[in-house]
N, CA, C and O atoms as a Tripos MOL2 file, in Angstrom:
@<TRIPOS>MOLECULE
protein
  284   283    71     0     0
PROTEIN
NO_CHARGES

@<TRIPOS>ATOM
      1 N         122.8710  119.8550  121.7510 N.3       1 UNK1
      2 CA        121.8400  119.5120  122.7120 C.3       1 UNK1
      3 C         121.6310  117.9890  122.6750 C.2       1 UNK1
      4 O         121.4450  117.4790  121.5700 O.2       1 UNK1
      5 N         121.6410  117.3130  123.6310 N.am      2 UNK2
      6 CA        121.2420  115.8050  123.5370 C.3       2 UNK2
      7 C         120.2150  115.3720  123.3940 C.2       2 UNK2
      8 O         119.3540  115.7290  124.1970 O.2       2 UNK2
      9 N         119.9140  114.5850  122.5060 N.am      3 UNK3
     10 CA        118.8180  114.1460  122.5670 C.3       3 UNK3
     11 C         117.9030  113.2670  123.5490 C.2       3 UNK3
     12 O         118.3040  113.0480  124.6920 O.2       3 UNK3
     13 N         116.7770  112.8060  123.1390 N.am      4 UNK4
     14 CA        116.0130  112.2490  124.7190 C.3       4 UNK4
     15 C         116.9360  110.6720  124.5460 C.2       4 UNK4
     16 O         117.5560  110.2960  125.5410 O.2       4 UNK4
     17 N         116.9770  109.9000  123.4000 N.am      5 UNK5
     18 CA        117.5640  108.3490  124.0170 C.3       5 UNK5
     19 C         119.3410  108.5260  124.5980 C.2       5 UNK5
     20 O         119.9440  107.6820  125.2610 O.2       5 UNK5
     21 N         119.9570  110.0160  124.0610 N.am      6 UNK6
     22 CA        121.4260  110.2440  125.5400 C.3       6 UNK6
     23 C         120.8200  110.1270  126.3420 C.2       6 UNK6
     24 O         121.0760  109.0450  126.8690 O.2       6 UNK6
     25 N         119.8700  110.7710  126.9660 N.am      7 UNK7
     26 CA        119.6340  111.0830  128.4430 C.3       7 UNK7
     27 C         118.8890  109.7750  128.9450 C.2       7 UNK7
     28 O         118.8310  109.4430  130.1290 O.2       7 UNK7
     29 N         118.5270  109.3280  128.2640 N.am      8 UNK8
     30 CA        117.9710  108.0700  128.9880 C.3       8 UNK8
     31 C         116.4500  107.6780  128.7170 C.2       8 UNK8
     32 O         116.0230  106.5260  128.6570 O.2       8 UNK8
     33 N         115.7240  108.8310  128.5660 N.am      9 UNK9
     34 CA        114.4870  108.8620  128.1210 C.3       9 UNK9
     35 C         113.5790  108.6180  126.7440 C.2       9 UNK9
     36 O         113.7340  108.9910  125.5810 O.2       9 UNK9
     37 N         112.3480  107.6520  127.5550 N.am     10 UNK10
     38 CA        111.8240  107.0540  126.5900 C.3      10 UNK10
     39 C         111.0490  108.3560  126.1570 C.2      10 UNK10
     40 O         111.0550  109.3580  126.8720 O.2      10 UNK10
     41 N         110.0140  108.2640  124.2890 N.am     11 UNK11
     42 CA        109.5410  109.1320  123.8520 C.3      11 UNK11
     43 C         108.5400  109.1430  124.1210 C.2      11 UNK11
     44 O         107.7460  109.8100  123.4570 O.2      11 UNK11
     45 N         108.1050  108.3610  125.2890 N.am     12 UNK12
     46 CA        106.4970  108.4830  126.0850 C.3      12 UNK12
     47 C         106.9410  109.1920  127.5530 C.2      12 UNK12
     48 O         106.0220  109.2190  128.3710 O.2      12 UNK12
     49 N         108.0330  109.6820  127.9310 N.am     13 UNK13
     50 CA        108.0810  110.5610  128.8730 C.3      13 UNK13
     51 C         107.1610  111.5120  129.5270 C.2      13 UNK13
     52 O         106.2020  111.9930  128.9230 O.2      13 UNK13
     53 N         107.3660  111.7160  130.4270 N.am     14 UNK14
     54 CA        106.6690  112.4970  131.1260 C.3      14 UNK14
     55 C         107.0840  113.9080  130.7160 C.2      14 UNK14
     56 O         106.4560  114.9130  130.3830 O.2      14 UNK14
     57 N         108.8040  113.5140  130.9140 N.am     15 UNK15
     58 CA        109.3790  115.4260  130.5630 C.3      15 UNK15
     59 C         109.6960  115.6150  129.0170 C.2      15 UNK15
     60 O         110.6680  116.3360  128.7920 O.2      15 UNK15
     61 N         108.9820  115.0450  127.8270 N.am     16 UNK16
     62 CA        108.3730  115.1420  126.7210 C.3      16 UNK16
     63 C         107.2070  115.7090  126.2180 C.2      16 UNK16
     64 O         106.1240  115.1710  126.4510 O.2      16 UNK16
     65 N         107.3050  116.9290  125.4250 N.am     17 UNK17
     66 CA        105.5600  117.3880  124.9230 C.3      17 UNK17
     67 C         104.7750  115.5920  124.5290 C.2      17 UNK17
     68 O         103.7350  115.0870  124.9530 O.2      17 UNK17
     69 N         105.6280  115.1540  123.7500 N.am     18 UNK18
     70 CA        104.5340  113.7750  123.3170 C.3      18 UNK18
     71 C         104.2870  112.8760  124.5830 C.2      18 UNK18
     72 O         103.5050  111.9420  124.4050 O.2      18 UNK18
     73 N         104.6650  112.9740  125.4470 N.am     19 UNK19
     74 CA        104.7970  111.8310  126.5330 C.3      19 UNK19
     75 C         103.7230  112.4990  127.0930 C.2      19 UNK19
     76 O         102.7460  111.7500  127.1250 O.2      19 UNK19
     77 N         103.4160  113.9710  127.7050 N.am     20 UNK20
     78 CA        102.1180  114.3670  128.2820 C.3      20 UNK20
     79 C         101.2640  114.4050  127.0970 C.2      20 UNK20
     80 O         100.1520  113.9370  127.3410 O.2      20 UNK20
     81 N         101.4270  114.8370  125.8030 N.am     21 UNK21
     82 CA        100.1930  114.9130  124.9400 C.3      21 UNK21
     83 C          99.6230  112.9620  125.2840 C.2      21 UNK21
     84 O          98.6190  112.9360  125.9960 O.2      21 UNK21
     85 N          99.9630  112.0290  125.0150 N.am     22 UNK22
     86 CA         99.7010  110.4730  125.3010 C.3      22 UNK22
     87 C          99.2950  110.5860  126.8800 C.2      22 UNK22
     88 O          98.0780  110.6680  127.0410 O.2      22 UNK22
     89 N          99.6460  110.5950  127.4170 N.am     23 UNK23
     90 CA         99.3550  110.6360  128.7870 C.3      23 UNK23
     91 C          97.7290  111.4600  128.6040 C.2      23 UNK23
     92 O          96.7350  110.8590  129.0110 O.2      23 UNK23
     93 N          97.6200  112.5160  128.1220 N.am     24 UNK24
     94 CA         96.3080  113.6010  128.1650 C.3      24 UNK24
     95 C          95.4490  112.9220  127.5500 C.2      24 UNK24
     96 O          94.2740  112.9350  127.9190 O.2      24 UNK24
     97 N          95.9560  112.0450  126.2700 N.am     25 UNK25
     98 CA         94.8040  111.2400  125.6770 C.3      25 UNK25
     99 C          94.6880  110.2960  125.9820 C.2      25 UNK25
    100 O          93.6820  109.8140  125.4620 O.2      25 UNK25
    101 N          95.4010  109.3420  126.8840 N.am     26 UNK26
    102 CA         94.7350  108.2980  127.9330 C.3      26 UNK26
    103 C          93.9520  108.2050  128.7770 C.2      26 UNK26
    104 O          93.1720  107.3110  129.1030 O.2      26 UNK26
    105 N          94.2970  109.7480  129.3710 N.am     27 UNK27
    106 CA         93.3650  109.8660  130.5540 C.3      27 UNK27
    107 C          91.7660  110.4240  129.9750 C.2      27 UNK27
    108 O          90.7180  110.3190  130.6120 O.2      27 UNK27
    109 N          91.9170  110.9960  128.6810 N.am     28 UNK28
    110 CA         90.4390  111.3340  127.8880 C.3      28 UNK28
    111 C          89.6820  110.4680  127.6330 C.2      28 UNK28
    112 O          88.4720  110.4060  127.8490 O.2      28 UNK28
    113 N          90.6100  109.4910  126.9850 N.am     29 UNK29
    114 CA         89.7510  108.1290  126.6000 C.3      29 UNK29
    115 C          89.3500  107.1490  127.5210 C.2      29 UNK29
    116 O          88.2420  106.6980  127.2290 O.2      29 UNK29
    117 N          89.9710  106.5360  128.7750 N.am     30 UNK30
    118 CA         89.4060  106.5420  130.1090 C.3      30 UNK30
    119 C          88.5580  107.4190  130.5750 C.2      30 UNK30
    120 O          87.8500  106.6410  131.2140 O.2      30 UNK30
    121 N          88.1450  108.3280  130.7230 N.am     31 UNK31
    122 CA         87.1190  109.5590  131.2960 C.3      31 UNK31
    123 C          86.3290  109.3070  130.0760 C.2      31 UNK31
    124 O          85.5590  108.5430  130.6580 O.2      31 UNK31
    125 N          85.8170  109.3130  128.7010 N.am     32 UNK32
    126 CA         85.3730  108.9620  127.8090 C.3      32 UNK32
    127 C          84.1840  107.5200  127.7100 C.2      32 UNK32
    128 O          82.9640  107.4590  127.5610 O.2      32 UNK32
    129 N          85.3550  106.4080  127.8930 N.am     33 UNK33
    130 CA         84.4980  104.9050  128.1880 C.3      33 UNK33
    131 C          84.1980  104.7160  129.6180 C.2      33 UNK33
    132 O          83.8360  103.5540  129.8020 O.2      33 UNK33
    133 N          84.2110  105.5020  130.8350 N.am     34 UNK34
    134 CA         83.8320  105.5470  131.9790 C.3      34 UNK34
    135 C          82.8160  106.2290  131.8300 C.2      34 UNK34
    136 O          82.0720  105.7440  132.6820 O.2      34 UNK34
    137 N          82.0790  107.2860  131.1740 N.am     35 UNK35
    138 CA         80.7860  108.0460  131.1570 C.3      35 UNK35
    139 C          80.1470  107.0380  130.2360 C.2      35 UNK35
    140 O          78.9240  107.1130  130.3570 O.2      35 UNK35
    141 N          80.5350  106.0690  129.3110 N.am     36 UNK36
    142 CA         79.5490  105.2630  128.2090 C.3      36 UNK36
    143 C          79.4930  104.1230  128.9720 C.2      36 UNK36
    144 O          78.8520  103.1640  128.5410 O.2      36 UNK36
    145 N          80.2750  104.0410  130.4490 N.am     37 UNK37
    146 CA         79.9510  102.3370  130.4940 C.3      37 UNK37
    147 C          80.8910  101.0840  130.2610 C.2      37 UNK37
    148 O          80.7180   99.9250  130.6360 O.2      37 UNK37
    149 N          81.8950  101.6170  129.5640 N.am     38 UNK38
    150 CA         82.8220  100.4850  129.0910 C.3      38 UNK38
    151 C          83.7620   99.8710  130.1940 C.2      38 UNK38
    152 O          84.0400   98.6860  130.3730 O.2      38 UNK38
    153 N          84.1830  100.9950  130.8950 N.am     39 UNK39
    154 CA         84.6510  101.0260  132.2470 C.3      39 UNK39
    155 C          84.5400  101.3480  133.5910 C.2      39 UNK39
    156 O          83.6070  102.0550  133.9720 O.2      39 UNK39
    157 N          85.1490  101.0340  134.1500 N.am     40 UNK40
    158 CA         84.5200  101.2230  135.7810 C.3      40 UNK40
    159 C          85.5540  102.1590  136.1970 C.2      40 UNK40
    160 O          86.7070  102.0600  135.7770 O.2      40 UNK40
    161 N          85.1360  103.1730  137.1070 N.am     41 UNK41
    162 CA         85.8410  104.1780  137.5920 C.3      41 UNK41
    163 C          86.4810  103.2190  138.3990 C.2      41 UNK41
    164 O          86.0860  102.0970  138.7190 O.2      41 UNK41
    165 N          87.9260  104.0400  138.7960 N.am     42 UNK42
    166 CA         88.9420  103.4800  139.8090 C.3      42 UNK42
    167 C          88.5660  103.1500  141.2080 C.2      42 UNK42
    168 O          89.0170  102.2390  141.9030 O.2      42 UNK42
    169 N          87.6200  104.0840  141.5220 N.am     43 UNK43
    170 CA         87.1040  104.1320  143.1390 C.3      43 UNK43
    171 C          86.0780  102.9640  143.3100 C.2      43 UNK43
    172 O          85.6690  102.8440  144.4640 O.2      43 UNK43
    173 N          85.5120  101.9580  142.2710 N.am     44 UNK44
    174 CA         84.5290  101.4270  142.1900 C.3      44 UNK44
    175 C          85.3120   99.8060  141.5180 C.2      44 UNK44
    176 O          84.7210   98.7730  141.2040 O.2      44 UNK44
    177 N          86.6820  100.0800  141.4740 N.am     45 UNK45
    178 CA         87.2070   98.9100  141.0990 C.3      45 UNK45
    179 C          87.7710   97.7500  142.5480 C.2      45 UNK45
    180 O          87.9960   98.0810  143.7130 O.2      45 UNK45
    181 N          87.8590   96.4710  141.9630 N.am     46 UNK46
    182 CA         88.1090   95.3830  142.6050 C.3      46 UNK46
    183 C          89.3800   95.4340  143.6140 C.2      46 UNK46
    184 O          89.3470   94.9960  144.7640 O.2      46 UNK46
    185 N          90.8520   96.2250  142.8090 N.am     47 UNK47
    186 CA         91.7400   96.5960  143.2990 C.3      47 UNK47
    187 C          91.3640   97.1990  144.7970 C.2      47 UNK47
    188 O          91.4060   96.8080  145.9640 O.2      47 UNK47
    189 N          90.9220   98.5300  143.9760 N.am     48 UNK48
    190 CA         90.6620   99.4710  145.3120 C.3      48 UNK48
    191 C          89.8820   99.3330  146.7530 C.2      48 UNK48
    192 O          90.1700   99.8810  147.8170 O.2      48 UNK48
    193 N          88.7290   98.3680  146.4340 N.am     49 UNK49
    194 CA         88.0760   97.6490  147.3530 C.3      49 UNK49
    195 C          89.3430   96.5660  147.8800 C.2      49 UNK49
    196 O          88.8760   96.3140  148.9910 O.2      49 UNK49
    197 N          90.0960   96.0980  147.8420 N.am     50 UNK50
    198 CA         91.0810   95.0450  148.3310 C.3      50 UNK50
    199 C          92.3000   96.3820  149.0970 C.2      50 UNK50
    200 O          93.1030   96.1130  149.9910 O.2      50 UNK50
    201 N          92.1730   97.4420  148.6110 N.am     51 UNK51
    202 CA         93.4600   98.1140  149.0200 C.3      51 UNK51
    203 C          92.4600   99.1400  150.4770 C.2      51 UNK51
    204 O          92.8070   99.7000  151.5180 O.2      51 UNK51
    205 N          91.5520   98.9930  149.9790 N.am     52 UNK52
    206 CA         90.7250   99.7330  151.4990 C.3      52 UNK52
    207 C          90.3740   98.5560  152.8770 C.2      52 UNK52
    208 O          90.0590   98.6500  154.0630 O.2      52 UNK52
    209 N          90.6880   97.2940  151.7430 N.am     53 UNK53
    210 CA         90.2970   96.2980  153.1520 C.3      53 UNK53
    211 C          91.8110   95.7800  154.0810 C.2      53 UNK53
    212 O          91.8320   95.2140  155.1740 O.2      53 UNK53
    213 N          92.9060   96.1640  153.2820 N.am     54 UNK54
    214 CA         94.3200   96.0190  153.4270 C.3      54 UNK54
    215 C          94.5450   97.3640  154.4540 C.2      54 UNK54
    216 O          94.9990   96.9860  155.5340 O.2      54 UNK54
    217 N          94.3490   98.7830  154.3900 N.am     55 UNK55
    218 CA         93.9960   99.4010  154.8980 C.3      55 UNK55
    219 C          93.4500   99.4430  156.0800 C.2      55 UNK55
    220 O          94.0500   99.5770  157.1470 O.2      55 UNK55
    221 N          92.4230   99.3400  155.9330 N.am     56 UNK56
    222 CA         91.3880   98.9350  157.0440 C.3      56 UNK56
    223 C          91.9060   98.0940  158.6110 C.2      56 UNK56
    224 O          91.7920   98.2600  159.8260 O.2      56 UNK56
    225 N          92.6700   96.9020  157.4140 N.am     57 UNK57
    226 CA         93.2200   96.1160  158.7930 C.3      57 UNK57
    227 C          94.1240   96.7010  159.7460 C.2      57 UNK57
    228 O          94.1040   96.5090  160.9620 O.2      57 UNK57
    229 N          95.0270   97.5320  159.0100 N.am     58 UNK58
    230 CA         96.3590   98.1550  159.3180 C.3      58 UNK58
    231 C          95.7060   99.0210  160.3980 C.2      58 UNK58
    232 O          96.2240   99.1360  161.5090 O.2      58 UNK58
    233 N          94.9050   99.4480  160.1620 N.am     59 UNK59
    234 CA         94.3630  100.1050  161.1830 C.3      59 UNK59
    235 C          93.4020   99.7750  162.3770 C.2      59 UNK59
    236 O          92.8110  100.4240  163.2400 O.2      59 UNK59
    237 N          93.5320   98.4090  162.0050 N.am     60 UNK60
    238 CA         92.5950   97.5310  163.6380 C.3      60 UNK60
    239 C          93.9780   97.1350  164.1570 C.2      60 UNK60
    240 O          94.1870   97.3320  165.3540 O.2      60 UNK60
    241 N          95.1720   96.4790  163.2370 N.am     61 UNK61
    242 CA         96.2490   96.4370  164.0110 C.3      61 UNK61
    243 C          97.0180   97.5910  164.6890 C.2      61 UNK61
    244 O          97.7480   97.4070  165.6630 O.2      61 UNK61
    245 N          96.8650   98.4630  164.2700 N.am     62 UNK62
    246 CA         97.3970   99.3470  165.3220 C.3      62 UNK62
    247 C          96.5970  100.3640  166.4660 C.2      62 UNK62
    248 O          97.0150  101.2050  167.2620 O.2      62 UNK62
    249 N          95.2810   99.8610  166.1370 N.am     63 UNK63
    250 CA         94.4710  100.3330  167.1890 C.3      63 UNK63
    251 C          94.3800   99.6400  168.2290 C.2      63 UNK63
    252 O          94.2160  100.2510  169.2850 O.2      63 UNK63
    253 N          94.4420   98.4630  168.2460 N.am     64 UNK64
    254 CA         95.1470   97.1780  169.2230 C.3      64 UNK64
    255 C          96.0450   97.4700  169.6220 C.2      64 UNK64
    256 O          96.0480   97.8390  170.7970 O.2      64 UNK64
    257 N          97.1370   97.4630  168.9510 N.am     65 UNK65
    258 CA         98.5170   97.9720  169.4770 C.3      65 UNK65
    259 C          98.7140   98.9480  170.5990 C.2      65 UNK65
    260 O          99.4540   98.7560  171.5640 O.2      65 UNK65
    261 N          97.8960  100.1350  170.3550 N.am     66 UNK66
    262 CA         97.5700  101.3600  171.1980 C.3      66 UNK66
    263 C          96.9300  100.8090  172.5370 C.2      66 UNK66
    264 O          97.2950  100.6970  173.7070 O.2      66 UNK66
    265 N          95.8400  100.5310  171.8240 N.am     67 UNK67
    266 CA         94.9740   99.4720  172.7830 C.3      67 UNK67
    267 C          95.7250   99.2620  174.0940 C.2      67 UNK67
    268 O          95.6710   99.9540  175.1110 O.2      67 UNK67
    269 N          96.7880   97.6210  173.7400 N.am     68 UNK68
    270 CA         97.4540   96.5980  174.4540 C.3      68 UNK68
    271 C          98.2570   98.0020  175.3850 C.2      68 UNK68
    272 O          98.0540   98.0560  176.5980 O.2      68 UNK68
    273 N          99.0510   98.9580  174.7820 N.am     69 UNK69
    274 CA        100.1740   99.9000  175.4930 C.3      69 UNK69
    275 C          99.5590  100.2270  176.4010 C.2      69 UNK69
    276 O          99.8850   99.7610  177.4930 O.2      69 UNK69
    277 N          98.5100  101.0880  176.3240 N.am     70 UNK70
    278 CA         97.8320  101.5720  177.4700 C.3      70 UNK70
    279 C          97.4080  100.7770  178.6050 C.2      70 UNK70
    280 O          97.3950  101.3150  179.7120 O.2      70 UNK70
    281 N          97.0310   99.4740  178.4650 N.am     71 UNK71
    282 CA         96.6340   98.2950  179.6450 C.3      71 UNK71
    283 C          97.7550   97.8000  179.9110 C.2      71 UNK71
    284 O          97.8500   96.8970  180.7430 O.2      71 UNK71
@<TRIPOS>BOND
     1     1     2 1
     2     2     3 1
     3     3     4 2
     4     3     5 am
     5     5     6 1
     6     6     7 1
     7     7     8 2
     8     7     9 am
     9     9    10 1
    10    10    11 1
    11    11    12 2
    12    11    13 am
    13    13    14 1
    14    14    15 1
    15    15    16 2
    16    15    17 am
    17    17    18 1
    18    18    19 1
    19    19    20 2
    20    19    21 am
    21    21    22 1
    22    22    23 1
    23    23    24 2
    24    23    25 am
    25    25    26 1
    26    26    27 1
    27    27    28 2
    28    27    29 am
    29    29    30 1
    30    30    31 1
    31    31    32 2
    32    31    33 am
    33    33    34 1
    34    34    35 1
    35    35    36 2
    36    35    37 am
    37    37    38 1
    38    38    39 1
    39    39    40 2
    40    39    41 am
    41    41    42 1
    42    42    43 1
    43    43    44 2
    44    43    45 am
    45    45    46 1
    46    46    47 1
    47    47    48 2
    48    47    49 am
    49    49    50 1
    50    50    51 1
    51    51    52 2
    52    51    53 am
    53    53    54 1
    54    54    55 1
    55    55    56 2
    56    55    57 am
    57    57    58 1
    58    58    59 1
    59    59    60 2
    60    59    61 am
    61    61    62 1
    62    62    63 1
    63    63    64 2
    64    63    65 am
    65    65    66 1
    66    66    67 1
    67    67    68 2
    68    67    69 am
    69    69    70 1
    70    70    71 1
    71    71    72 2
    72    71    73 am
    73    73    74 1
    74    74    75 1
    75    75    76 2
    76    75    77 am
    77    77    78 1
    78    78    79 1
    79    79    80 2
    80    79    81 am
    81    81    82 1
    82    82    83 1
    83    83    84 2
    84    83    85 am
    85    85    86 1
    86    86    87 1
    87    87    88 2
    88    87    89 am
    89    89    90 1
    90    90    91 1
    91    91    92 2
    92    91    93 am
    93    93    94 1
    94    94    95 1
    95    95    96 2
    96    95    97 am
    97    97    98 1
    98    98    99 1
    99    99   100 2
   100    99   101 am
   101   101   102 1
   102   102   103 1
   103   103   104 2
   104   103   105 am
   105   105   106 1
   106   106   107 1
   107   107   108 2
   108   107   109 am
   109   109   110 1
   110   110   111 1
   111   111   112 2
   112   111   113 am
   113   113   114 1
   114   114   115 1
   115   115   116 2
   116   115   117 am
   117   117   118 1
   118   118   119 1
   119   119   120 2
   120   119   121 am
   121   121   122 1
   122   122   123 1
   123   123   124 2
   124   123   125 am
   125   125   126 1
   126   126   127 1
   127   127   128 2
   128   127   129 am
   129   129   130 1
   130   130   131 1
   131   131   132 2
   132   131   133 am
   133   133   134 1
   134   134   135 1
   135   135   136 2
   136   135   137 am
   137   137   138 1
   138   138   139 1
   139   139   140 2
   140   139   141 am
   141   141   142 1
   142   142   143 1
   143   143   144 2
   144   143   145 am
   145   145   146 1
   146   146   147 1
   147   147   148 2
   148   147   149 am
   149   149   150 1
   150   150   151 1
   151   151   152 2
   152   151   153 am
   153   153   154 1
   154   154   155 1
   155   155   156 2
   156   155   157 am
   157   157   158 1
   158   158   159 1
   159   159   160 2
   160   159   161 am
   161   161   162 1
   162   162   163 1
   163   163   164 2
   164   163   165 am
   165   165   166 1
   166   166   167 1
   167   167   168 2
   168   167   169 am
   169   169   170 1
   170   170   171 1
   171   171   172 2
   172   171   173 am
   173   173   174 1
   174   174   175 1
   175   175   176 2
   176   175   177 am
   177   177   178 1
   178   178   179 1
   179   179   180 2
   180   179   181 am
   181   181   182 1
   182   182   183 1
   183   183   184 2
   184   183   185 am
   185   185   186 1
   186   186   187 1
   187   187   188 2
   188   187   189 am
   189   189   190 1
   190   190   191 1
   191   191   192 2
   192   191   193 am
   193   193   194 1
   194   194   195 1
   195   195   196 2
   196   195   197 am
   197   197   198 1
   198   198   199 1
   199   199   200 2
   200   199   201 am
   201   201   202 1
   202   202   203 1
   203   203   204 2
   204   203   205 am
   205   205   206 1
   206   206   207 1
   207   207   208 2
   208   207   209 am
   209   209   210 1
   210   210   211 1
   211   211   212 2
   212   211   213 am
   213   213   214 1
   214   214   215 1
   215   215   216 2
   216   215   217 am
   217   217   218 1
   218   218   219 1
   219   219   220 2
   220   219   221 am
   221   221   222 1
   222   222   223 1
   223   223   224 2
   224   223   225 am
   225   225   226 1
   226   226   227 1
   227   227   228 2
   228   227   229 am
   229   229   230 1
   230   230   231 1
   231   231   232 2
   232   231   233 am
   233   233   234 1
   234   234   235 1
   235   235   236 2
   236   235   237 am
   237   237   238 1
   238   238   239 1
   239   239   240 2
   240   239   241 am
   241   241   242 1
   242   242   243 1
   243   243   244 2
   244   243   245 am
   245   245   246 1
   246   246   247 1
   247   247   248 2
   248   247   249 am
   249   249   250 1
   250   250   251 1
   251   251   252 2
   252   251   253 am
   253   253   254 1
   254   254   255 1
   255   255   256 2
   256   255   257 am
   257   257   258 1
   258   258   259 1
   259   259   260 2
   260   259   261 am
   261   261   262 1
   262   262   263 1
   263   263   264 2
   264   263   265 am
   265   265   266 1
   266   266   267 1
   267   267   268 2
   268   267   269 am
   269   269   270 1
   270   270   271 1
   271   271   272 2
   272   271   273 am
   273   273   274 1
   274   274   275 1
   275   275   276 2
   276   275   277 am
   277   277   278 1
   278   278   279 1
   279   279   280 2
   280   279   281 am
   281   281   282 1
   282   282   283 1
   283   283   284 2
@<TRIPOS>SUBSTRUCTURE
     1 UNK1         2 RESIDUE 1 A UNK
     2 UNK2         6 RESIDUE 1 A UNK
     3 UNK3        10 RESIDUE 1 A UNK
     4 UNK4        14 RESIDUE 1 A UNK
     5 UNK5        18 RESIDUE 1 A UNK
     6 UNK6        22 RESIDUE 1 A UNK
     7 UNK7        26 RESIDUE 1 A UNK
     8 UNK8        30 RESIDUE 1 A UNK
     9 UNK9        34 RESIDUE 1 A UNK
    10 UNK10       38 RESIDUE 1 A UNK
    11 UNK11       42 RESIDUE 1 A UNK
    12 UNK12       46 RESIDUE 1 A UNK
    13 UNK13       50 RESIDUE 1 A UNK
    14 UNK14       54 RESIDUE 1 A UNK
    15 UNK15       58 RESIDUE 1 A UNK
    16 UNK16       62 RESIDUE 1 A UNK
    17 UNK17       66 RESIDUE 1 A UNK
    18 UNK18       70 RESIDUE 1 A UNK
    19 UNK19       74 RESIDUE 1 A UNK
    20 UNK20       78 RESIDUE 1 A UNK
    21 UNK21       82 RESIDUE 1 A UNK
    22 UNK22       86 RESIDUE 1 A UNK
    23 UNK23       90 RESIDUE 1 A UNK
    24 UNK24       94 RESIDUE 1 A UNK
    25 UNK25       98 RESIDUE 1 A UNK
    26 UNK26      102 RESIDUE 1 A UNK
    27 UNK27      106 RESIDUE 1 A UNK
    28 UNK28      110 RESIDUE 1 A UNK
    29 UNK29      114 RESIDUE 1 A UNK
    30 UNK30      118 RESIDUE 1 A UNK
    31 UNK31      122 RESIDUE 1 A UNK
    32 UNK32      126 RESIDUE 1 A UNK
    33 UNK33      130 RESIDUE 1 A UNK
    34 UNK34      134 RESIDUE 1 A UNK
    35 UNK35      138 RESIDUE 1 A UNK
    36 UNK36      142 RESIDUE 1 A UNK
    37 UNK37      146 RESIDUE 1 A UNK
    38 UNK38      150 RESIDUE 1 A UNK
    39 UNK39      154 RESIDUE 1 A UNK
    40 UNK40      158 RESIDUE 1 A UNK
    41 UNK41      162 RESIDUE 1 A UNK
    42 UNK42      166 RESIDUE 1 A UNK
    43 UNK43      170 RESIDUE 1 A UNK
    44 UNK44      174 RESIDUE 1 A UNK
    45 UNK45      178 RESIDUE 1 A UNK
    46 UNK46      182 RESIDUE 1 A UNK
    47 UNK47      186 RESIDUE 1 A UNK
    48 UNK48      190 RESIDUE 1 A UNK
    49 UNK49      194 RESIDUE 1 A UNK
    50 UNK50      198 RESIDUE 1 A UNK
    51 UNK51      202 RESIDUE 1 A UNK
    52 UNK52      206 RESIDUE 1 A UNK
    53 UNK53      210 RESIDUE 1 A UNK
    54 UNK54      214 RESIDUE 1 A UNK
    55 UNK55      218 RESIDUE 1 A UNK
    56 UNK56      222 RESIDUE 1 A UNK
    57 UNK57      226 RESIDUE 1 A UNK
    58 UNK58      230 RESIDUE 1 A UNK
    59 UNK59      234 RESIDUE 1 A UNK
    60 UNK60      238 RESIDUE 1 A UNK
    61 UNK61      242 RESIDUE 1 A UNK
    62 UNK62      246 RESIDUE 1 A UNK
    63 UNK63      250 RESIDUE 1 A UNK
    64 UNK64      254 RESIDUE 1 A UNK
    65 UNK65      258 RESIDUE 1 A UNK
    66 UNK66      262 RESIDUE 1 A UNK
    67 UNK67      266 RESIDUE 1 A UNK
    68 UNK68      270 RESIDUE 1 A UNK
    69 UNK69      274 RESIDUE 1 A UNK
    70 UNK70      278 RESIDUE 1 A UNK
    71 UNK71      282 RESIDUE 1 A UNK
């Protein structure tokens, strides 16, 4: 049977028991310092506010777009 570094895979994998057990306790300890305060939920971060205003535009530009076709 090959092991995970034949195949290519690191031992933080996804298709690894240890790669989801790490993965499960990242996402605990994030969900963890987000109820105490330490962190800011994702929906409430700086990123995400920049990716809804990136968004946002995309969608005045092509409501224009529609716009302009029809006239």
């Amino acid at each position: 049977m090959p092991t995970l570094a034949e195949l290519g895979l690191p031992e933080e994998s996804a298709l690894t028991i240890e790669g989801r057990i790490e993965r499960a306790n990242m996402m605990g300890t994030h969900l963890v310092r987000e109820m105490h305060g330490r962190e800011r939920p994702v929906c409430h971060s700086f990123w995400a506010t920049g990716l809804w205003l990136i968004l946002g535009a995309i969608a005045v530009v092509i409501a224009v777009a529609v716009v302009a076709s029809l006239v």
